[in-house]
C-alpha positions, 0 to 999 in steps of 0.5 A: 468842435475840432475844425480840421482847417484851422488845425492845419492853419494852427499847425502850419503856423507852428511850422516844425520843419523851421525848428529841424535845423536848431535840432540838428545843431543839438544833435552834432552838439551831442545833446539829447534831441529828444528831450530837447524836442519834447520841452520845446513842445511843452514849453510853446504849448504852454505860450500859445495857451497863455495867449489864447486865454490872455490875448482876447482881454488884450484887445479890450484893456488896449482898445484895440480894434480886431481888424486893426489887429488883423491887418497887423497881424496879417502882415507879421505872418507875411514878414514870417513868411518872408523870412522863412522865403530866404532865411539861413540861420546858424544855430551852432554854439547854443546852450540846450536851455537856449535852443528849448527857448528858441524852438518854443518862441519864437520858432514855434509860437512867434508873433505870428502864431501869436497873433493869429491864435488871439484873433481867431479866440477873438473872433470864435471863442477860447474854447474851440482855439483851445481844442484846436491847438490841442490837436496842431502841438500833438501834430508837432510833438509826434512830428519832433519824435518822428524827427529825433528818431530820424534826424541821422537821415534827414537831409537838411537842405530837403527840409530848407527847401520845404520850408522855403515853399511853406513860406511862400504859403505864409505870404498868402495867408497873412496877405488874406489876412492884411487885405481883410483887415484893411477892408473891414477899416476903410469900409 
């Protein structure tokens, strides 16, 4: 039932490295980082569950085609990866309660995350997307303690860089994704 791939996708979707600069924020604020974290986690899982167990009735009460959502979906994942390509974002003078939300959506569970994990229940089942998304937020959670502890040591225009080349990654996966779409429609 668990499908290393699609945990990787699911959890490169998540993308935690593009919620370290809002936790580096709640740290030079003096704010508790690890609860921060831990609630942003909570709080995206219980979003993306919602989605995945709503998302496919969606399709349906809308009449909406699933490579139609596909493509839409494939090009939301590109604009995410595009933004992530080139986007510098001030965070400073946030509320904690503001930075859980911004982490768990949309910085974790986006509209792309989003479409993503309603496609793929759509088109395998809740129940295996459900079992896989377990597994892609235990990855963040552990990553976000991982990060708590270290967040003194980490070089934030490391992890920019990182994310910068993640979103070129993103570009490509909803690229696959729009061109399937658009195949599956016009032929």
């Amino acid at each position: 039932m668990l499908d290393l791939q699609l945990i990787l996708k699911i959890s490169f979707l998540l993308n935690p490295l593009s919620s370290i600069p809002v936790l580096f924020v709640a740290y030079h604020q003096k704010l508790n980082v690890k609860q921060i974290a831990f609630k942003s986690t909570l709080l995206g899982f219980a979003v993306a569950i919602a989605f995945v167990l709503i998302g496919p009735y969606l399709f349906k009460i809308y009449g909406i085609d699933i490579n139609s959502f596909r493509a839409a979906g494939g090009l939301v994942i590109m604009l995410l990866g595009l933004s992530m390509a080139r986007e510098k974002r001030d965070y400073s003078g946030e509320h904690p309660d503001a930075l859980v939300s911004l982490i768990a959506t949309p910085l974790l569970t986006g509209p792309a995350t989003m479409s993503f994990l309603i496609l793929t229940a759509a088109e395998v089942g809740t129940a295996i997307v459900l079992a896989n998304l377990i597994f892609s937020f235990l990855i963040v959670g552990s990553f976000f303690i991982i990060i708590a502890y270290m967040i003194p040591r980490v070089n934030l225009e490391y992890v920019r860089f990182v994310s910068r080349l993640l979103g070129l990654f993103l570009i490509g996966l909803g690229l696959e994704m729009l061109v399937m779409g658009i195949k599956a429609i016009a032929f």
